[in-house]
N, C-alpha and C positions, 0 to 999 in steps of 0.2 A: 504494500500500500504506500502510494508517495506522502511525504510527509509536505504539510505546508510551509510556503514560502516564506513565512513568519519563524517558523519554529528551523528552518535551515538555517536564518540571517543569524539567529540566537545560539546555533553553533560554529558560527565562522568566527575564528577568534580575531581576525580583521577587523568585521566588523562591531563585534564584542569590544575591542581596542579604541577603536576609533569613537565608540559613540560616548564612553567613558571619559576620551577627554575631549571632545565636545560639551560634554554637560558640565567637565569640569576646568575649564581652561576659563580665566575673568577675561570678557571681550563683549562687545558688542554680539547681538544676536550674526551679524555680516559676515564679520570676523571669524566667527567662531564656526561658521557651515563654509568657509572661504580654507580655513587652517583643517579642519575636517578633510575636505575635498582632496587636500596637498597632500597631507599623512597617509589618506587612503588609497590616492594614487600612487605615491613611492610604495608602500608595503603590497600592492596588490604586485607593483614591478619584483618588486623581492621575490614574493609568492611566486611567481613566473618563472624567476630563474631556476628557485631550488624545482620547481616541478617540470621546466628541460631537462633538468642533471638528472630526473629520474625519482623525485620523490612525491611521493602521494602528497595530493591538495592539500588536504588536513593537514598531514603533518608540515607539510613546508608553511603552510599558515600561522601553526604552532610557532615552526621557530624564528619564524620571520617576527611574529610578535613578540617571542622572549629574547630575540637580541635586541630589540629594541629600546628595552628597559621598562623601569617601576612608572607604571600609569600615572598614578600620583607625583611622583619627582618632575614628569616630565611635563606635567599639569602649570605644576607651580613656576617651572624653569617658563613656557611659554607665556603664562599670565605675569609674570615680570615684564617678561620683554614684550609683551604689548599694551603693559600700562608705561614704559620707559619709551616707546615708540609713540606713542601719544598722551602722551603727559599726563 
């Protein structure tokens, strides 16, 4: 039985990634679906290579998102620089 479109998105850890710090990054609503957009388009590239080299989706998603780093560190590192970016 296919599983819904909702319940896939909630196992991509992409997009798991990405929406966490969307909701958690201090920005303008703009800003924040604009920085979204970027992150998700670099890690989907990631996600691409390790899955040329021969590794299943999932897991290249996995570790495309654990080298990334701690969601939260990178939360607060980017809500600096865009209250320092706009004063």
């Amino acid at each position: 039985m296919p599983r819904d479109p909702q319940h896939r998105e909630a196992d991509d850890p992409v997009t798991v990634l990405v929406g966490r710090l969307e909701r958690a990054v201090v920005a303008s609503r703009r800003q924040r679906r604009e920085l979204a957009r970027e992150l998700e388009g670099d890690l989907r590239e990631a996600v691409s290579a390790r899955v040329e080299a021969g590794e299943p989706e999932h897991a290249a998603a996995a570790a495309a998102v654990a080298e990334f780093g701690d969601p939260a560190a990178i939360a607060r590192e980017l809500s600096a620089a865009m209250l320092a970016d706009h004063g």
